[in-house]
VOGU-3710 file (C-alpha; in Angstrom, 3 decimals, decimal comma):
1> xxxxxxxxxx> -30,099/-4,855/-10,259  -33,162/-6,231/-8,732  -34,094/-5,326/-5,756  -34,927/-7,890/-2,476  -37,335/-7,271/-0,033  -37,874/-7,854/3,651  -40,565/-8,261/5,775  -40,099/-7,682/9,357  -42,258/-10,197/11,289  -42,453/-12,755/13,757
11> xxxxxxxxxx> -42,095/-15,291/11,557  -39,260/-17,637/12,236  -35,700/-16,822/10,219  -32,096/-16,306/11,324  -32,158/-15,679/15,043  -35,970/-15,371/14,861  -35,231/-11,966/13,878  -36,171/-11,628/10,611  -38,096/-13,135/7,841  -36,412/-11,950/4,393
21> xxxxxxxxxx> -37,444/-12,317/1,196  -34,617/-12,450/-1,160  -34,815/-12,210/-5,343  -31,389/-14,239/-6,745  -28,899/-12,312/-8,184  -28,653/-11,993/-11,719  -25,624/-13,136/-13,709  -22,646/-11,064/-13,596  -24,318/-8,738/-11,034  -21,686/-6,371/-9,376
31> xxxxxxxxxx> -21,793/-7,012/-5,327  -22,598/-3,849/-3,436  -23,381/-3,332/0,111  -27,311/-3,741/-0,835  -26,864/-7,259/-0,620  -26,878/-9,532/2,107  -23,484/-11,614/3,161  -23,406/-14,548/5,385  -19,998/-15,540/6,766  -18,895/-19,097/7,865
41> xxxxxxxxxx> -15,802/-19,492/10,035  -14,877/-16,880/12,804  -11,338/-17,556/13,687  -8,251/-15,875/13,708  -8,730/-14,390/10,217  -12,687/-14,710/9,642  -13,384/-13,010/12,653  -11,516/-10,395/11,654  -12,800/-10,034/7,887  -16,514/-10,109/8,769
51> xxxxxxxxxx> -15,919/-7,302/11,321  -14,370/-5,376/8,740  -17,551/-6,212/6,305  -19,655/-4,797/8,693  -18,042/-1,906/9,936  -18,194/-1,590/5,692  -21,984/-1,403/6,162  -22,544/-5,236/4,844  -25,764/-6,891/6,136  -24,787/-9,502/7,755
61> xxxxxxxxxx> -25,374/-13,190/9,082  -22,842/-15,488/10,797  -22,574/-18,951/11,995  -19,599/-20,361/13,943  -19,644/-24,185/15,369  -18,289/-22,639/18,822  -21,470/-20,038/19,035  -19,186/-17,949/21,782  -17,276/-16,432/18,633  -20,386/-15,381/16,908
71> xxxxxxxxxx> -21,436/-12,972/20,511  -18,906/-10,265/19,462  -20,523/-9,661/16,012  -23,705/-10,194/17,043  -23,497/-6,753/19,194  -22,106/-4,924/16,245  -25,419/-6,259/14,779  -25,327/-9,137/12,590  -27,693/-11,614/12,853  -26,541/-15,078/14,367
81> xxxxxxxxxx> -27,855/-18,509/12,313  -28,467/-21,945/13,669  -26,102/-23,885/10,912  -24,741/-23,549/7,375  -27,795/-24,267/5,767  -29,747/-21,950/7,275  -27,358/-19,176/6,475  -27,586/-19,959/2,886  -30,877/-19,258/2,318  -30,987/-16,020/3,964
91> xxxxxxxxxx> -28,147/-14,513/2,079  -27,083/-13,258/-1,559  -23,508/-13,762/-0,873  -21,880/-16,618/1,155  -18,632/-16,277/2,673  -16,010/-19,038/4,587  -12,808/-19,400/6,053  -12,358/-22,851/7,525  -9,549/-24,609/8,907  -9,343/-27,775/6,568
101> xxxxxxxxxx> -10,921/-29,793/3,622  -12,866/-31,474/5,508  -14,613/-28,960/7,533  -15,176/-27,141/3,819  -16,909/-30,617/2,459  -19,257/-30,811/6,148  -20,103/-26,755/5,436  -20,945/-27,081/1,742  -21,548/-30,534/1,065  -23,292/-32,360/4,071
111> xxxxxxxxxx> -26,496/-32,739/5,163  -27,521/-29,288/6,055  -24,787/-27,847/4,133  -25,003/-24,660/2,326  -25,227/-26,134/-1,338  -28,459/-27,969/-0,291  -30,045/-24,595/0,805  -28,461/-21,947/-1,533  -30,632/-20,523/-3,870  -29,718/-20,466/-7,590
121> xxxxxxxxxx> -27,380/-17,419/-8,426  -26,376/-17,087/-4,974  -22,374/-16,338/-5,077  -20,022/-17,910/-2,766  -16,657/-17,138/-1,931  -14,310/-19,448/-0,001  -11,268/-18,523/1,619  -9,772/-21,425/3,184  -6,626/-23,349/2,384  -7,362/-26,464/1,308
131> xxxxxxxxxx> -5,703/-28,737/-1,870  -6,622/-27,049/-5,076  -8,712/-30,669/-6,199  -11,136/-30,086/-3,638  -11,547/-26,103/-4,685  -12,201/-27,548/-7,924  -15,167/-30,484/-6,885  -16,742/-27,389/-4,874  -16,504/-25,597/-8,116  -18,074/-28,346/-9,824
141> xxxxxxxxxx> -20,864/-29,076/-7,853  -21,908/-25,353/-7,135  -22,111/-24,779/-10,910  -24,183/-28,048/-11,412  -26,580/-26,048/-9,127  -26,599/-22,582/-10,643  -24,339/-21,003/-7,993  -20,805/-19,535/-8,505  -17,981/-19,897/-6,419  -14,015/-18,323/-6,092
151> xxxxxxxxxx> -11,667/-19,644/-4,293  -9,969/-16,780/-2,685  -7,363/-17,562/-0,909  -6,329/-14,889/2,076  -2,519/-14,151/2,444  -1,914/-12,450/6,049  -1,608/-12,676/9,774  -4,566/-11,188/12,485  -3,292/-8,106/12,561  -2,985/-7,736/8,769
161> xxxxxxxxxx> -6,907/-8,971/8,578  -7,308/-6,392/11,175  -6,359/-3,358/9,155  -7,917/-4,877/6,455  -4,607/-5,074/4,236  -4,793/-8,833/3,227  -3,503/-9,961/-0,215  -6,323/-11,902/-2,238  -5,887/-14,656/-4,354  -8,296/-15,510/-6,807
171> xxxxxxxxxx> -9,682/-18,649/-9,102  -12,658/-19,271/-10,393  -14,626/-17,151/-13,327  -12,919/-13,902/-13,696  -16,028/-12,039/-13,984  -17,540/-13,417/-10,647  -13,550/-12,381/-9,112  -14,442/-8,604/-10,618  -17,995/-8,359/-9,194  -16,639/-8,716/-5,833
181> xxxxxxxxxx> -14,076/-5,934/-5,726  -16,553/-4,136/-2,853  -16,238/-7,066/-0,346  -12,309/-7,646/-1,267  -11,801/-3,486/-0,672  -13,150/-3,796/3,062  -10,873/-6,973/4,069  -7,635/-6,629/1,508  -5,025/-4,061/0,286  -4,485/-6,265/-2,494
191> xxxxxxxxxx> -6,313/-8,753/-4,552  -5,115/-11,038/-7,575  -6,792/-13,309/-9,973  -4,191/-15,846/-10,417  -6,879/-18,252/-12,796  -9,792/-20,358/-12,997  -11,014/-22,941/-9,905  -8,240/-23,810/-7,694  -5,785/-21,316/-9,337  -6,197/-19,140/-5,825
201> xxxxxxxxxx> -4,958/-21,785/-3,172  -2,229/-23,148/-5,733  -1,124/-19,817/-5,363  -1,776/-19,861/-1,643  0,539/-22,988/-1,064  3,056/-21,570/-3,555  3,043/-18,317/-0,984  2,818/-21,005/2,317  5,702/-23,142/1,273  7,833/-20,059/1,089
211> xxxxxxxxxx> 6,694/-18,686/4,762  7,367/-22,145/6,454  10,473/-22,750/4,934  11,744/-18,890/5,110  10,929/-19,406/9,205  12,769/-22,739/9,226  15,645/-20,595/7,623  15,548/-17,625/10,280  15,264/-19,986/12,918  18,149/-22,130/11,703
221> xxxxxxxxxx> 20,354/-18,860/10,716  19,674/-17,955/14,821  20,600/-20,837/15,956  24,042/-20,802/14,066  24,667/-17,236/15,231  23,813/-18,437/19,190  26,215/-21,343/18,621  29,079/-18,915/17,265  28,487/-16,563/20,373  26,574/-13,723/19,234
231> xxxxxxxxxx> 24,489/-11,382/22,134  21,201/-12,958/21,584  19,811/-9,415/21,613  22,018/-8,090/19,250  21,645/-10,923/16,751  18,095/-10,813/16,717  17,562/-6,907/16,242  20,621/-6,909/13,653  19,291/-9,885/11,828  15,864/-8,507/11,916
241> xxxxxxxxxx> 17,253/-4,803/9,643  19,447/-6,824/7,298  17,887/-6,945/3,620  17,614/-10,831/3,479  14,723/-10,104/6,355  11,287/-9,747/4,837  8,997/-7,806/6,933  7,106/-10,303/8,241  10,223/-12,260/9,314  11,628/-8,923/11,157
251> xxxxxxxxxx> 8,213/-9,029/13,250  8,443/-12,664/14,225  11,684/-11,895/15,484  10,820/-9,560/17,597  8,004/-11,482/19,065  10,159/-14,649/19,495  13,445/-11,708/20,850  10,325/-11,325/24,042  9,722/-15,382/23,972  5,907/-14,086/22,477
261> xxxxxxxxxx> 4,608/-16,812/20,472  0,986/-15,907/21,168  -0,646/-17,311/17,669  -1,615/-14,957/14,283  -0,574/-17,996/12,560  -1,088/-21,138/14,815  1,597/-23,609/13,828  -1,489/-26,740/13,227  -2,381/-24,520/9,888  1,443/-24,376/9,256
271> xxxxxxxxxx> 1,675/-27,764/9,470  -1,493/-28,503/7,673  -0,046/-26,097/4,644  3,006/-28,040/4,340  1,017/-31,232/4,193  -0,642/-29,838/1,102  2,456/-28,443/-0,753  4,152/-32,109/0,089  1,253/-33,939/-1,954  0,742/-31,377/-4,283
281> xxxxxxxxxx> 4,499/-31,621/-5,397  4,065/-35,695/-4,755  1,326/-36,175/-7,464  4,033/-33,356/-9,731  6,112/-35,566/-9,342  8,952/-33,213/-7,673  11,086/-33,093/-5,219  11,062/-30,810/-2,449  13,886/-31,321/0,010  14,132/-28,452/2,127
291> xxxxxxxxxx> 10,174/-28,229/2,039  10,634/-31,862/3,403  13,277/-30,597/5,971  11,251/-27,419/7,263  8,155/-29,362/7,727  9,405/-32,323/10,108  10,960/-28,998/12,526  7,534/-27,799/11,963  5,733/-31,844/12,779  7,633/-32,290/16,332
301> xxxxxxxxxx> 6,533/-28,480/17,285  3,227/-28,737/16,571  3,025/-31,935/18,180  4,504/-30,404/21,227  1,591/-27,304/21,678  -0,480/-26,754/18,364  -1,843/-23,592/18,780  1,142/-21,589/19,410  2,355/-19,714/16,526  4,159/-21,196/13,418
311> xxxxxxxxxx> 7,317/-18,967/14,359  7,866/-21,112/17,578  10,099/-23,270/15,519  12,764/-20,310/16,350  12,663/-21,279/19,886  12,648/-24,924/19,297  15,812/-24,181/17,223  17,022/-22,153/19,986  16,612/-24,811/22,975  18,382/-27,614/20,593
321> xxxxxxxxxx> 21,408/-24,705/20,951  21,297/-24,850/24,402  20,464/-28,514/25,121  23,583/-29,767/23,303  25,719/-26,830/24,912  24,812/-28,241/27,963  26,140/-31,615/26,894  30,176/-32,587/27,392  32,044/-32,233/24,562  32,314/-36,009/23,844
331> xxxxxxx> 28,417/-36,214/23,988  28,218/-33,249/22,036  30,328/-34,840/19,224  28,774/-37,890/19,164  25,052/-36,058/19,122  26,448/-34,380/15,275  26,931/-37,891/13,969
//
């Protein structure tokens, strides 16, 4: 492995801390916690995944657009950098989870972008959702520069990045995907390499379309159970220990049992996932009718308050129970036609 060097100084670097000196990696190098990660993206699951690289004993340098969410990390003692670009050259491995394509393209491919200031052999590894086409341009034009890069796609809620039990999933070159086993071991209980570029958030929308449309379901199965008379309390806690209840749903229903719908998964990403799964299966040329169904509940919610969480479509279910109860029972007929 070669070895980088710093020199402490007052010349000016990330947070005019630091100027470093760093050697590029060589091919195929295994990532340990001797070299440097910079992390793009601190929000509800990057904030949480670069805490856990740190507390890992990662150097560390972060950059946020909203520069309050970098303060936190900053007093656990990574270093804070002006923009992308910046970051880039200061670090070995580059990190990012971003809400949408095209905040990826602005990170990686605009002016000031981390591609334009990488170093050759620097790895990258980015974590957002985003259509598996534009995993594979960043792909493309990394490699065209000498760098690497995985999509790794994070499977999880806040409190799952928290304890650092997140399920990976991986494209790109599988021997870059091995080399990083150290960083996915401080963030993930669980990481898979499902192919090469854009293999990891295909798999991520495969996993997405099933959440949204398994919520849709509990919501709708609530509803019905409201409408046939059931205690509200008992339906949700007996619903929640049956065996068609995944774990995750059982949680979500007791959140949405206390009318909690604080966000760990804000219903704008749910919305955005199902965008992605509806043109992905559009350009298969398949048909997706209950993924079609789930996401128009999932539209009108998160045009009502997008940054609750994506279970909220329980309650919307729930008030569309009581709004047409309310209703005579001519009005009520003609509201089912």
């Amino acid at each position: 492995m070669k070895v980088r060097s710093r020199v402490r100084g007052t010349a000016e670097g990330v947070g005019n801390a630091s100027a470093v000196m760093l050697v590029a990696m060589t091919p195929l190098e295994t990532i340990t916690r001797n070299h440097r990660l910079g992390f793009i993206g601190l929000g509800h699951l990057g904030s949480p995944m670069a805490r856990r690289l740190l507390s890992a004993g990662f150097p560390m340098v972060v950059y946020n657009r909203d520069v309050n969410k970098t303060k936190p990390l900053s007093i656990l003692g990574a270093e804070v950098a002006p923009d992308p670009g910046k970051l880039a050259g200061e670090v070995d491995v580059v990190l990012s989870c971003l809400a949408d394509a095209a905040a990826v393209e602005a990170v990686y491919m605009g002016a000031g972008g981390v591609l334009r200031n990488a170093r050759p052999g620097t790895r990258i590894i980015e974590m957002s959702t985003v259509a598996p086409e534009t995993s594979r341009k960043l792909y493309q034009a990394a490699h065209e520069l000498g760098i690497s890069l995985l999509d790794v796609a994070v499977s999880g809620s806040t409190p799952v990045a928290e304890a650092g039990t997140l399920t990976l999933l991986g494209g790109g070159d599988r021997l870059d995907f091995d080399a990083a086993e150290a960083i996915f071991a401080a963030i993930a209980k669980q990481w898979f390499y499902m192919g090469p570029s854009g293999s990891g958030v295909a798999m991520k929308l495969v996993v997405n379309t099933l959440l949204g449309v398994g919520m849709q379901a509990i919501a709708e199965a609530v509803a019905l159970g409201s409408k046939l008379g059931l205690p509200r309390d008992l339906l949700f806690d007996t619903l929640a220990k049956t065996a068609v209840v995944s774990p995750v749903q059982a949680a979500k229903l007791a959140s949405a049992k206390r009318n909690d719908y604080e966000p760990q998964f804000p219903i704008r990403l749910m919305h955005k996932d199902f965008g992605l799964a509806l043109s992905a299966s559009m350009r298969a040329g398949l048909s997706l009718p209950a993924v079609e169904a789930a996401a128009a509940v999932n539209a009108a919610e998160t045009a009502r308050d997008a940054e609750q969480d994506f279970s909220a479509v329980l309650r919307r279910m729930e008030l569309q129970v009581a709004a047409k109860s309310a209703l005579p029972p001519a009005a009520q007929s003609e509201s089912m036609l």
